[in-house]
PyMOL commands that place a pseudoatom at each C-alpha (Angstrom):
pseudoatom trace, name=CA, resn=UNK, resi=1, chain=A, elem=C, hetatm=0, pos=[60.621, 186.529, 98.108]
pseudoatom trace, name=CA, resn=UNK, resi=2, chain=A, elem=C, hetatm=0, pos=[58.920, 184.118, 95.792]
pseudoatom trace, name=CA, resn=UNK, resi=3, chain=A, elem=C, hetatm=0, pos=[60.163, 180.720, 96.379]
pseudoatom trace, name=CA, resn=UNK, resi=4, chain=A, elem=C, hetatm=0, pos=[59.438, 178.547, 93.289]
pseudoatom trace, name=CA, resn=UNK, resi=5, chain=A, elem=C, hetatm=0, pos=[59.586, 174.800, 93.994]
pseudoatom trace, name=CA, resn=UNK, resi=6, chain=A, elem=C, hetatm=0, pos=[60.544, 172.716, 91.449]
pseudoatom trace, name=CA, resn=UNK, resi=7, chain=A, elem=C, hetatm=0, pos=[59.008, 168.728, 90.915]
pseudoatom trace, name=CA, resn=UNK, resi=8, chain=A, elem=C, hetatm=0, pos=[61.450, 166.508, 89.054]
pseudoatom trace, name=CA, resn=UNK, resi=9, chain=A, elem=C, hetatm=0, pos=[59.714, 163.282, 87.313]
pseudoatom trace, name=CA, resn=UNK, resi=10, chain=A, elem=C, hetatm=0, pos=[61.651, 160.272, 86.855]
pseudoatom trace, name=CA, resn=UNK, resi=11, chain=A, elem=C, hetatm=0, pos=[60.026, 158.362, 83.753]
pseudoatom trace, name=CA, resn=UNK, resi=12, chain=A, elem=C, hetatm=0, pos=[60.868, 154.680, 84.364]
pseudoatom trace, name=CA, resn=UNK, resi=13, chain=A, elem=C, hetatm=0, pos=[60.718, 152.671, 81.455]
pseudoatom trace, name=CA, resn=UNK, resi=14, chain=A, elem=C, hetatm=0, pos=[57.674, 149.823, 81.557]
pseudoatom trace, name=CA, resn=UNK, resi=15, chain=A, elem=C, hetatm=0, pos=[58.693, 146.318, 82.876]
pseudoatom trace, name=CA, resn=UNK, resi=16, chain=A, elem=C, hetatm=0, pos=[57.626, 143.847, 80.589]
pseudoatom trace, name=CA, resn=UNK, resi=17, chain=A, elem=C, hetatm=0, pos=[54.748, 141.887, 82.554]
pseudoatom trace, name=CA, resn=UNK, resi=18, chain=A, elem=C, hetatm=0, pos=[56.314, 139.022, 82.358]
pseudoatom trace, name=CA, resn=UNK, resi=19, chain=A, elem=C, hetatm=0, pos=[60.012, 138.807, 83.447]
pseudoatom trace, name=CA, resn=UNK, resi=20, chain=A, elem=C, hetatm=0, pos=[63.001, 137.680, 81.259]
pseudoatom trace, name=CA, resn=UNK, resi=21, chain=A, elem=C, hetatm=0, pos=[63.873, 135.104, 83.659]
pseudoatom trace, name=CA, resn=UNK, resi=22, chain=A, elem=C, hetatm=0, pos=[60.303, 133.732, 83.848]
pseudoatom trace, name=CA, resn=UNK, resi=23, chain=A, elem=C, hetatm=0, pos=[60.063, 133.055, 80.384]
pseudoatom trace, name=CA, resn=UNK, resi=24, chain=A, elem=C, hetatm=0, pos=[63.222, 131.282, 80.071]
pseudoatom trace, name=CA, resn=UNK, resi=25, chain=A, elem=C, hetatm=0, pos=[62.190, 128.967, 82.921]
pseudoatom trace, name=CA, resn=UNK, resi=26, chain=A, elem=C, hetatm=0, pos=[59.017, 127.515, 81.024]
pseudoatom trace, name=CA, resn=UNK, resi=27, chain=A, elem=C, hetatm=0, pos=[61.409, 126.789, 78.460]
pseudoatom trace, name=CA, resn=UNK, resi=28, chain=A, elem=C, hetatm=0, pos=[63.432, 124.935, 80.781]
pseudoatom trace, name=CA, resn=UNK, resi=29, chain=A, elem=C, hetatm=0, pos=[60.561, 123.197, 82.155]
pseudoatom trace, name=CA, resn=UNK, resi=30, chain=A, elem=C, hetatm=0, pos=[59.220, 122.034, 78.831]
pseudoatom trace, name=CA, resn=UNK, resi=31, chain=A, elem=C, hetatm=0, pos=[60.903, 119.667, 77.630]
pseudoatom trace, name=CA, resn=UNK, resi=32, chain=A, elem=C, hetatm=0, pos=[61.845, 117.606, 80.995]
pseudoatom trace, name=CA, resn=UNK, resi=33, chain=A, elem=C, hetatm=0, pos=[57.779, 117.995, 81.838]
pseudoatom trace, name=CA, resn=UNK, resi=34, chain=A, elem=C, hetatm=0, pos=[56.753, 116.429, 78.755]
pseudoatom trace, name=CA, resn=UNK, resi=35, chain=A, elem=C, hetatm=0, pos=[59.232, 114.020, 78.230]
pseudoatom trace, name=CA, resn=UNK, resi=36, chain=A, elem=C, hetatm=0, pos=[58.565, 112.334, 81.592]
pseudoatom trace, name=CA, resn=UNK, resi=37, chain=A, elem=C, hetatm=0, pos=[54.625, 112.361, 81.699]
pseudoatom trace, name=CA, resn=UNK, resi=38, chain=A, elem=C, hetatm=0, pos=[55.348, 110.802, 77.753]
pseudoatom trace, name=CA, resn=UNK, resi=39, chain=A, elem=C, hetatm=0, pos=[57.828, 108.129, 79.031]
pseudoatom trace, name=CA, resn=UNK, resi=40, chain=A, elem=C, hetatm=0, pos=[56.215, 107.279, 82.360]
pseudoatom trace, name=CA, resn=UNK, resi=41, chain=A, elem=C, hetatm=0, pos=[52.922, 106.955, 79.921]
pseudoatom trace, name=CA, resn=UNK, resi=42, chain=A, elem=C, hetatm=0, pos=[54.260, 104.411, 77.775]
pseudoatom trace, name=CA, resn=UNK, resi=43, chain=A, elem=C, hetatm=0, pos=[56.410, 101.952, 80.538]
pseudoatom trace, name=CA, resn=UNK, resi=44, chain=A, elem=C, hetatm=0, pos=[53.335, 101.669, 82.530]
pseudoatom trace, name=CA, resn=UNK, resi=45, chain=A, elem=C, hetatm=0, pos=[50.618, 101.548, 79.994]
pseudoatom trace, name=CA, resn=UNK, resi=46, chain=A, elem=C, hetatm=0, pos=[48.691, 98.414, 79.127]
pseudoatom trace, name=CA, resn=UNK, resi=47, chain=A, elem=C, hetatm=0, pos=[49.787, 97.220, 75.733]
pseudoatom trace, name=CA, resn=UNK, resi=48, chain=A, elem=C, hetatm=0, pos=[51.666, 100.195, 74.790]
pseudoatom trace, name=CA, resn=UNK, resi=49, chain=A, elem=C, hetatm=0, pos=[55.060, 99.399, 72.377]
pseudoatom trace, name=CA, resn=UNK, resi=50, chain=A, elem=C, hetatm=0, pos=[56.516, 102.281, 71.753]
pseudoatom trace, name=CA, resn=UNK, resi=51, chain=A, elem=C, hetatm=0, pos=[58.902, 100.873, 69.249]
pseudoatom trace, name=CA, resn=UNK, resi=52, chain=A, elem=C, hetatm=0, pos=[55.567, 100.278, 67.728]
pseudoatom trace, name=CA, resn=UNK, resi=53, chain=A, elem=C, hetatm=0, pos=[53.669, 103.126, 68.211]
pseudoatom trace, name=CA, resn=UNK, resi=54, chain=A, elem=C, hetatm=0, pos=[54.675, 106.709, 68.980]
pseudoatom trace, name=CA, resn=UNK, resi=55, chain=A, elem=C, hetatm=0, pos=[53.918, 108.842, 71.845]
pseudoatom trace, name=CA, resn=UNK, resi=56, chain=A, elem=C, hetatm=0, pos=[50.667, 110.380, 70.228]
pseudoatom trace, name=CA, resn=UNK, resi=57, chain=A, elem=C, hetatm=0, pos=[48.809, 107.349, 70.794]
pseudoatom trace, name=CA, resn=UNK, resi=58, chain=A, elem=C, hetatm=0, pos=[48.875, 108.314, 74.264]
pseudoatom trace, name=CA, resn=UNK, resi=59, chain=A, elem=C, hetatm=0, pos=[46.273, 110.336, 73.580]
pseudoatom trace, name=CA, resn=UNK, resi=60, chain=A, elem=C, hetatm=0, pos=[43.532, 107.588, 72.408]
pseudoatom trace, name=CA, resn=UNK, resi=61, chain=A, elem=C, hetatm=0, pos=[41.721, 105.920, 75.311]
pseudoatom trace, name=CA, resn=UNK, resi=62, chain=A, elem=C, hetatm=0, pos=[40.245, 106.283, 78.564]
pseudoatom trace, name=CA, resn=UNK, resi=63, chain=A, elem=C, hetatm=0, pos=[43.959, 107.796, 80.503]
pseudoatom trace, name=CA, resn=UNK, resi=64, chain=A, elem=C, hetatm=0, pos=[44.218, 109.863, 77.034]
pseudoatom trace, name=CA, resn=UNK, resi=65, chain=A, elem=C, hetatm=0, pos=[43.348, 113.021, 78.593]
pseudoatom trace, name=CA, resn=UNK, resi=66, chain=A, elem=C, hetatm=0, pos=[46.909, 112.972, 80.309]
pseudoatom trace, name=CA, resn=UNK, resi=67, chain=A, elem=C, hetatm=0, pos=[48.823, 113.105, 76.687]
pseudoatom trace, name=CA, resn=UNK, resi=68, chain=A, elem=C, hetatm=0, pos=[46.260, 115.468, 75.862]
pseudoatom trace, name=CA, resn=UNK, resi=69, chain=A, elem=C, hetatm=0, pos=[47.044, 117.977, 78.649]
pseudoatom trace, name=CA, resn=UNK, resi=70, chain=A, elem=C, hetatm=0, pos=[50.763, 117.050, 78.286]
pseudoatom trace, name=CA, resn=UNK, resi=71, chain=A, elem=C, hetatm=0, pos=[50.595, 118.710, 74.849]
pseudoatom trace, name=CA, resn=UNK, resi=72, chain=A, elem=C, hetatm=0, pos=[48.582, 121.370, 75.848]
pseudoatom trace, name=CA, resn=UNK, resi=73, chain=A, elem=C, hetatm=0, pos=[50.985, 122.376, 78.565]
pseudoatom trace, name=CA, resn=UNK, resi=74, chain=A, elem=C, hetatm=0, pos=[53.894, 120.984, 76.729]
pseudoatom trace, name=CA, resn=UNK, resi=75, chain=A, elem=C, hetatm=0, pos=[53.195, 123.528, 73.759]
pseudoatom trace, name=CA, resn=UNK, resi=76, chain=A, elem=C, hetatm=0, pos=[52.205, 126.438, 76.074]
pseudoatom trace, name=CA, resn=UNK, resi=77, chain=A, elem=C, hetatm=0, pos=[55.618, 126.410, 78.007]
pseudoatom trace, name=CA, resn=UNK, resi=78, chain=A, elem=C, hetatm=0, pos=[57.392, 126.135, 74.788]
pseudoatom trace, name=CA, resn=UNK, resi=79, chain=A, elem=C, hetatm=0, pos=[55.311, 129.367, 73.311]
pseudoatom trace, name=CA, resn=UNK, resi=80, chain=A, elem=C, hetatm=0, pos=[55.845, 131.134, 76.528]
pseudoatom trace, name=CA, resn=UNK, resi=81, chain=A, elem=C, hetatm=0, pos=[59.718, 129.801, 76.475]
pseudoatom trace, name=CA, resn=UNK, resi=82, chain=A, elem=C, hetatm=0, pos=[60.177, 131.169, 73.062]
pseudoatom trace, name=CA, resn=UNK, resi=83, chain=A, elem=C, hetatm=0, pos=[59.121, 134.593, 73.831]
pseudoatom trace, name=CA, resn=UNK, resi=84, chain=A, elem=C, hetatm=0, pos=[61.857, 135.103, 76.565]
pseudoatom trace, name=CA, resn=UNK, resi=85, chain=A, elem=C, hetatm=0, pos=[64.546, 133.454, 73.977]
pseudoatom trace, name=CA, resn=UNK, resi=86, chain=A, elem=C, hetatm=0, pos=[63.638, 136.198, 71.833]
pseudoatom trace, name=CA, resn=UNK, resi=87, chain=A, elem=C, hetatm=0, pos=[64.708, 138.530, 74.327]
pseudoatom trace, name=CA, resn=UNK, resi=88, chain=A, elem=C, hetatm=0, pos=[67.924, 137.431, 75.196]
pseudoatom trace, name=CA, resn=UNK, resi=89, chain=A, elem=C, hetatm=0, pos=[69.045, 135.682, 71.639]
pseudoatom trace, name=CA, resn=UNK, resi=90, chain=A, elem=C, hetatm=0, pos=[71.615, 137.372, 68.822]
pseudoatom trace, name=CA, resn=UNK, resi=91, chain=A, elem=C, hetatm=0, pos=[68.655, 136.734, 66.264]
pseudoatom trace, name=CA, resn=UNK, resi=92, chain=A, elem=C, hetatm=0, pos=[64.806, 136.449, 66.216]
pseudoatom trace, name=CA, resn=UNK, resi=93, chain=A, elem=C, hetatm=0, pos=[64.109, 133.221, 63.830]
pseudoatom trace, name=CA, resn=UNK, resi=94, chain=A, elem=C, hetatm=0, pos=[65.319, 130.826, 66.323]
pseudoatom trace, name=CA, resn=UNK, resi=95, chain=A, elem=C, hetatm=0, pos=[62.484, 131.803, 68.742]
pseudoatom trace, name=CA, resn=UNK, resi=96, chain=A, elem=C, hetatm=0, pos=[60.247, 132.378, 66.135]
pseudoatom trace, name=CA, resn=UNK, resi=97, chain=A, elem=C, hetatm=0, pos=[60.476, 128.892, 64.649]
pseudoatom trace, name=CA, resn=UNK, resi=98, chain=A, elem=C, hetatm=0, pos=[60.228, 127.506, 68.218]
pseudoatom trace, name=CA, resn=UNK, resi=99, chain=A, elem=C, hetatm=0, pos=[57.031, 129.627, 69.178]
pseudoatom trace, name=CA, resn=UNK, resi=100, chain=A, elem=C, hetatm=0, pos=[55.690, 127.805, 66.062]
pseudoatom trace, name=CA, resn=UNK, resi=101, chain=A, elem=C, hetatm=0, pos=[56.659, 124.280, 67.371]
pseudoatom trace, name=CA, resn=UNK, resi=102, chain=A, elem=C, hetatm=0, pos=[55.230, 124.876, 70.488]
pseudoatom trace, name=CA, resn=UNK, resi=103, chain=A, elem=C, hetatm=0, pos=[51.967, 126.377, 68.960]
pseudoatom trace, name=CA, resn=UNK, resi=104, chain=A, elem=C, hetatm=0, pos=[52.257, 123.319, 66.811]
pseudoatom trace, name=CA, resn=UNK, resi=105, chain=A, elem=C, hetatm=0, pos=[52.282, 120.711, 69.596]
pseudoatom trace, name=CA, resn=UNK, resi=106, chain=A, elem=C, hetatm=0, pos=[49.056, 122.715, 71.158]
pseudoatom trace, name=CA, resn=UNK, resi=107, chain=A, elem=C, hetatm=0, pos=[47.607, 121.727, 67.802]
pseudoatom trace, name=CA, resn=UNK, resi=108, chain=A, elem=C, hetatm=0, pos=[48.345, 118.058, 68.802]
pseudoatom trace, name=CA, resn=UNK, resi=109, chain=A, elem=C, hetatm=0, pos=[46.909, 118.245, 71.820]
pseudoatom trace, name=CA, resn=UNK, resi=110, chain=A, elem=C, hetatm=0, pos=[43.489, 119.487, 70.206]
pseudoatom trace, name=CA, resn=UNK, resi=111, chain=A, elem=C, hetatm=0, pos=[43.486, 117.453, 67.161]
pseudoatom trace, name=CA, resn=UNK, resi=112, chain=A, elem=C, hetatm=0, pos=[44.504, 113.863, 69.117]
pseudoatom trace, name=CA, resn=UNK, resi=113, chain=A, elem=C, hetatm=0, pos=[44.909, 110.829, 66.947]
pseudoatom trace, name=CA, resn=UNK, resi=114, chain=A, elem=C, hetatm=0, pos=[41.621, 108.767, 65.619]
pseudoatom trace, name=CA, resn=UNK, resi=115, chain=A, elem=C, hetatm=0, pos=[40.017, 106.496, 68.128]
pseudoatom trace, name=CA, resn=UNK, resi=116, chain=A, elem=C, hetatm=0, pos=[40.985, 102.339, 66.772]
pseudoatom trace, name=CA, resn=UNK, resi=117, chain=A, elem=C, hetatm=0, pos=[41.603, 99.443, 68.621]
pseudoatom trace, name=CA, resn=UNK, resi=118, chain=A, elem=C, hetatm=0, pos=[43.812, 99.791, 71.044]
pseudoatom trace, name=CA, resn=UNK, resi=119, chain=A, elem=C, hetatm=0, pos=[45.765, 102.838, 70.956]
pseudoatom trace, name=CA, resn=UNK, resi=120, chain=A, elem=C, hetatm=0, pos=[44.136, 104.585, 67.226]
pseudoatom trace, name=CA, resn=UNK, resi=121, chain=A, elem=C, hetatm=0, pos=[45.119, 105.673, 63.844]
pseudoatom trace, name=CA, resn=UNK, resi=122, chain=A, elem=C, hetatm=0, pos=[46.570, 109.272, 62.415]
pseudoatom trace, name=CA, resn=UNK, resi=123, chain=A, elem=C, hetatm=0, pos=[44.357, 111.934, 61.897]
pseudoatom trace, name=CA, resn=UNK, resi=124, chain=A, elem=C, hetatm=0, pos=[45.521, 114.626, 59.109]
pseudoatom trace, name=CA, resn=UNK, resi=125, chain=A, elem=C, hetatm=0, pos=[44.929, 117.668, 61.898]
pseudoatom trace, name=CA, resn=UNK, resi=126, chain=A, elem=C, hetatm=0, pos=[47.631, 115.189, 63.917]
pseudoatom trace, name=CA, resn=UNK, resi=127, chain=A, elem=C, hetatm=0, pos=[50.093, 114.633, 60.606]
pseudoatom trace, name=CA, resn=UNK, resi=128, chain=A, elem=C, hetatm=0, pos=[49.667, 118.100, 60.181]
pseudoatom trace, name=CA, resn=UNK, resi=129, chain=A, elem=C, hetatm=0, pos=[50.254, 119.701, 63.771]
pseudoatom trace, name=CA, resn=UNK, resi=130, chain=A, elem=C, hetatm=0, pos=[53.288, 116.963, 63.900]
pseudoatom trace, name=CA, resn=UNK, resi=131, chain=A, elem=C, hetatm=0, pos=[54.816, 117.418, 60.846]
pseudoatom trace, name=CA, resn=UNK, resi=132, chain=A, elem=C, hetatm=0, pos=[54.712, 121.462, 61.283]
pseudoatom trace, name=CA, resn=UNK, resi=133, chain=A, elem=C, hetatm=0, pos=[56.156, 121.267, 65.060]
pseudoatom trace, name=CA, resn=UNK, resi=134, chain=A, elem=C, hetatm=0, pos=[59.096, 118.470, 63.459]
pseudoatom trace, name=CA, resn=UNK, resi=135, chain=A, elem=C, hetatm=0, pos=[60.413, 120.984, 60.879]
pseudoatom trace, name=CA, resn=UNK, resi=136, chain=A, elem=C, hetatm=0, pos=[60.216, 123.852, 62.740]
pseudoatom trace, name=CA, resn=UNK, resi=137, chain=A, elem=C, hetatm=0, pos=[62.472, 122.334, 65.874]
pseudoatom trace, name=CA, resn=UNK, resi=138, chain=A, elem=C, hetatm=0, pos=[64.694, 120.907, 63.862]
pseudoatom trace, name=CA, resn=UNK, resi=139, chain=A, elem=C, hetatm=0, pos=[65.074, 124.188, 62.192]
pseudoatom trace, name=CA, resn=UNK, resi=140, chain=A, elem=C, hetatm=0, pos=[65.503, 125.844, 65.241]
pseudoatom trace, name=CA, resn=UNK, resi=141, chain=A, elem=C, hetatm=0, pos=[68.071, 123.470, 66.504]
pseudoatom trace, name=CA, resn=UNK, resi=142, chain=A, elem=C, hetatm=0, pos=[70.164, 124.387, 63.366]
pseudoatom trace, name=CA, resn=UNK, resi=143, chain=A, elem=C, hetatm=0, pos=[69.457, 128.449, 63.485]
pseudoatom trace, name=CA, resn=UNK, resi=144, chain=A, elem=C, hetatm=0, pos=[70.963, 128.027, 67.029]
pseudoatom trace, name=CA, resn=UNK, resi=145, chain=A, elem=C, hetatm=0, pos=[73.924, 126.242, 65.534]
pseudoatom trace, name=CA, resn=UNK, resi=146, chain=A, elem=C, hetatm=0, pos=[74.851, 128.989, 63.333]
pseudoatom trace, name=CA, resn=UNK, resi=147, chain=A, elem=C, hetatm=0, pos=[74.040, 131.563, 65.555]
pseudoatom trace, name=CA, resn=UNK, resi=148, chain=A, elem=C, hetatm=0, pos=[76.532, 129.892, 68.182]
pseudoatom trace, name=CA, resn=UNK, resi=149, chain=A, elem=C, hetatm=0, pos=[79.288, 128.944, 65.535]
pseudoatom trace, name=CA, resn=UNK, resi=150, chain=A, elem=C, hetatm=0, pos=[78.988, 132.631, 64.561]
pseudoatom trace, name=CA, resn=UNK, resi=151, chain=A, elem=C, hetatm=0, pos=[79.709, 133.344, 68.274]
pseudoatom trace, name=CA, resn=UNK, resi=152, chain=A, elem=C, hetatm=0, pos=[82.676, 131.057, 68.206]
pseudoatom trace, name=CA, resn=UNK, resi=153, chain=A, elem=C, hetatm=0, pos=[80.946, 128.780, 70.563]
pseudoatom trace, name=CA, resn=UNK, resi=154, chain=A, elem=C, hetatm=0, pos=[82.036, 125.917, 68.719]
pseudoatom trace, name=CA, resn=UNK, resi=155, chain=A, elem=C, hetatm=0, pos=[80.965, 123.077, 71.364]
pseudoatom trace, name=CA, resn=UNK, resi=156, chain=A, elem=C, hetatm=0, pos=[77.514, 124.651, 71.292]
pseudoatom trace, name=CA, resn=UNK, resi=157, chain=A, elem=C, hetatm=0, pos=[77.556, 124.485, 67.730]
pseudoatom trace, name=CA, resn=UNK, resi=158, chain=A, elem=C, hetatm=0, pos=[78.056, 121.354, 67.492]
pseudoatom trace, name=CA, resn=UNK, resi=159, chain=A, elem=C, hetatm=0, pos=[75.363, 120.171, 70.131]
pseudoatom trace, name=CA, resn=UNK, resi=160, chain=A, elem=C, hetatm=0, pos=[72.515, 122.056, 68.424]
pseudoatom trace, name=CA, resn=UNK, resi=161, chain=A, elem=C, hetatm=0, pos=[73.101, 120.561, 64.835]
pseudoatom trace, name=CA, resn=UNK, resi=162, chain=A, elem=C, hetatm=0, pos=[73.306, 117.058, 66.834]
pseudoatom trace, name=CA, resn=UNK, resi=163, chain=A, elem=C, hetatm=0, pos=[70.076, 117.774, 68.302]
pseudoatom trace, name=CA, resn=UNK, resi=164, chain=A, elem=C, hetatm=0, pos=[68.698, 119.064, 64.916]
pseudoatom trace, name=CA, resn=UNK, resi=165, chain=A, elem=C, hetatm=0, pos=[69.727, 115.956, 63.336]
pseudoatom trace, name=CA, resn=UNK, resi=166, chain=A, elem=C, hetatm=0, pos=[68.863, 113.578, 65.690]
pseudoatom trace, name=CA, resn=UNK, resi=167, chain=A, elem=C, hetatm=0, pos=[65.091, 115.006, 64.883]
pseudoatom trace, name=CA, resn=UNK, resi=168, chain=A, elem=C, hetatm=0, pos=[65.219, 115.151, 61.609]
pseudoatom trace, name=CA, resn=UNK, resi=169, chain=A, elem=C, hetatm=0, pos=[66.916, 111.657, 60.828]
pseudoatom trace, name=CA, resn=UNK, resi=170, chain=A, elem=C, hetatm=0, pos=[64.040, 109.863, 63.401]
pseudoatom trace, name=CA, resn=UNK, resi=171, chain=A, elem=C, hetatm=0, pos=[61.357, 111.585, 61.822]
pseudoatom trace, name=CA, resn=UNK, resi=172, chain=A, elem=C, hetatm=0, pos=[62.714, 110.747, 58.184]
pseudoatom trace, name=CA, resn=UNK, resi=173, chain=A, elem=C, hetatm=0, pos=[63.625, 106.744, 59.846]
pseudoatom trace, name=CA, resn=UNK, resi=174, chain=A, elem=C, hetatm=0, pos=[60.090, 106.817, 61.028]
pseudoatom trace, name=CA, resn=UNK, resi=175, chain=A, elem=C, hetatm=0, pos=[58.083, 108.115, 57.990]
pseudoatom trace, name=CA, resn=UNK, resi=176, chain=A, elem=C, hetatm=0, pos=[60.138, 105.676, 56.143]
pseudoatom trace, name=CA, resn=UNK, resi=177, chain=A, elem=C, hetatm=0, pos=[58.790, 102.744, 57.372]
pseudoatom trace, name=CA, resn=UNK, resi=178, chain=A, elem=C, hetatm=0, pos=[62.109, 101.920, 59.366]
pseudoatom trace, name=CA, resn=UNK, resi=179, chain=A, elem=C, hetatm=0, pos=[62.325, 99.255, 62.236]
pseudoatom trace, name=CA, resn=UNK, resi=180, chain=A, elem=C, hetatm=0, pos=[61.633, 100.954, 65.528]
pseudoatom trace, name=CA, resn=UNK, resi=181, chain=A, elem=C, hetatm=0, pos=[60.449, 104.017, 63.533]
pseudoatom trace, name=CA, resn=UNK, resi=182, chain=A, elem=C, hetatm=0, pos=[58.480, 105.348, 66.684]
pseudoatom trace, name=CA, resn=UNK, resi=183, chain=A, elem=C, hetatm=0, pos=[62.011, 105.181, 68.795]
pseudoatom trace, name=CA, resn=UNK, resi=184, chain=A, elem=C, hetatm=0, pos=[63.982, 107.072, 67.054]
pseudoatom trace, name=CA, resn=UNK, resi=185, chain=A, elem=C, hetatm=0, pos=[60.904, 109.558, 66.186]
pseudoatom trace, name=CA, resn=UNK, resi=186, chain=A, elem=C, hetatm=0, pos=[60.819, 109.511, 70.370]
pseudoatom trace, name=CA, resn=UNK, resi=187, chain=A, elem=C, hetatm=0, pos=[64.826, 109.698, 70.768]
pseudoatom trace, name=CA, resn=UNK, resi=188, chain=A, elem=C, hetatm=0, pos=[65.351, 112.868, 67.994]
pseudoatom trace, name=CA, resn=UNK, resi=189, chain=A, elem=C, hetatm=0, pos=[61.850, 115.002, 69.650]
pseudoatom trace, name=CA, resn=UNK, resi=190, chain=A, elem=C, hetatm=0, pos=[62.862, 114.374, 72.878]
pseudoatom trace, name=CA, resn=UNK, resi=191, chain=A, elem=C, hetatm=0, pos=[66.785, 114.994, 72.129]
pseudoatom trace, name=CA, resn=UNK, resi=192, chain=A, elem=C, hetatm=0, pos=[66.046, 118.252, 70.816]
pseudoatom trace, name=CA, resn=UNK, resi=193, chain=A, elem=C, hetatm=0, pos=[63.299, 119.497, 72.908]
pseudoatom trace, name=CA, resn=UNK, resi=194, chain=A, elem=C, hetatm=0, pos=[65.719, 118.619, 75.904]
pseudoatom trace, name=CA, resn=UNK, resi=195, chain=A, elem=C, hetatm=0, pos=[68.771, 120.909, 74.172]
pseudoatom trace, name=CA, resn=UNK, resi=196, chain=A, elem=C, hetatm=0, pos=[66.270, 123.991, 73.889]
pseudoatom trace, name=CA, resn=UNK, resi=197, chain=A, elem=C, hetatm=0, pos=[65.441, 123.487, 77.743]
pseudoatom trace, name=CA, resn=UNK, resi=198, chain=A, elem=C, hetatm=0, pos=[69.388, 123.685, 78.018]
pseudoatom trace, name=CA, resn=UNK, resi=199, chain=A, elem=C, hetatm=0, pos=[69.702, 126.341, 76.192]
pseudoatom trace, name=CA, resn=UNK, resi=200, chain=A, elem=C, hetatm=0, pos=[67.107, 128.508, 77.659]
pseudoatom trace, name=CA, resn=UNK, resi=201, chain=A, elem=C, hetatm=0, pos=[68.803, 127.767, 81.449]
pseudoatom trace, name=CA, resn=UNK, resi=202, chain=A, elem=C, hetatm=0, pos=[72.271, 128.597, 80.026]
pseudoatom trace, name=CA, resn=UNK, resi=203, chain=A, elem=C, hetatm=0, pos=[70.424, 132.293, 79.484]
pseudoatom trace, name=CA, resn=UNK, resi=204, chain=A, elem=C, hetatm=0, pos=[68.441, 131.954, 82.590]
pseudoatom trace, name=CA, resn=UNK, resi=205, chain=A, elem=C, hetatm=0, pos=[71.554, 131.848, 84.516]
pseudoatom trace, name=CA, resn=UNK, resi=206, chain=A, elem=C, hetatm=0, pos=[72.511, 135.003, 83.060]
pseudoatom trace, name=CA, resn=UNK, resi=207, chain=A, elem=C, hetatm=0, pos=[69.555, 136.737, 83.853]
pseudoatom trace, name=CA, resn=UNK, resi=208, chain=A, elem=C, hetatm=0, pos=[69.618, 138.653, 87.555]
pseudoatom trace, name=CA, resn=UNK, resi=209, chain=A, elem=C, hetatm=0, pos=[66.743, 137.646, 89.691]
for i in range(1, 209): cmd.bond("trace and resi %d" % i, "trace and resi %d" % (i + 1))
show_as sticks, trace
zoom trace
């Protein structure tokens, strides 16, 4: 008697190569990374005001290298960051516009402000890379708003149109002309950087490990 033997293949769909849970945690890592190497930058250097000057002048001068890198790896955590939001997010544009920030404070990192006396001077790639990564936060910040109001997470809501705001009113304070323009500028970018980070560990925690 024949015996026919049969072979059963189970097709398991492809892991991404990157997990979920991974992404989401350079996101969280971001904006606390950047905003301390920024802050601990500008108490301890030499001659550095940063109600002054803002946090891009770090990146003039013999220590500028640090800034420089901070962007870099500032910018890459956000892209990567942005990639696992996109996963786990109602919509698409939030992450999108926050891959574009991060790409846009890479940018930063290569094109670093013009070498002056002591700290330097704008360069357009800098204006450019800076005003790009501003507006696309702060839009972002506000996408997230909606998309959380439309959840009827109203407290969330709330927090990411603060955040939004608190960019977008430092940045328009600062291009103004307006006392301790670099502050606020400082205050609103790090504000809203720091809710993304937030928001990307409320996911994380969703995530299994």
């Amino acid at each position: 008697m024949a015996t026919t033997t049969t072979t059963t293949t189970t097709t398991t769909a492809s892991r991404p190569a990157i997990s979920t849970r991974s992404l989401l945690a350079c996101a969280v890592a971001a904006a606390p990374l950047w905003a301390s190497v920024s802050l601990i930058q500008a108490a301890t250097r030499d001659g550095f005001d940063l109600t002054q000057l803002p946090l891009s002048m770090l990146s003039v001068g013999s220590l500028g290298w640090v800034q420089i890198v901070n962007f870099l790896v500032g910018g890459l955590l956000t892209v990567l960051g942005a990639a696992g939001l996109r996963r786990v997010l109602p919509g698409r544009w939030a992450a999108r516009l926050l891959a574009v920030s991060g790409a846009a404070m890479i940018g930063a990192g290569v094109f670093t402000m013009d070498p002056a006396d002591p700290f330097g001077g704008a360069s357009l790639g800098h204006m450019a890379a800076g005003t790009i990564g501003f507006a696309t936060l702060v839009a972002a910040c506000y996408v997230l708003g909606r998309q959380f109001g439309r959840a009827g997470d109203r407290r969330r809501a709330i927090a990411s149109h603060i955040a939004g705001t608190a960019l977008l009113a430092g940045d328009l304070w600062a291009m103004s002309g307006g006392t301790a323009g670099s502050l606020t500028l400082a205050i609103g970018w790090i504000t809203a950087l720091l809710w993304i980070s937030f928001v990307a560990a409320r996911y994380r925690s969703r995530q299994a490990g």
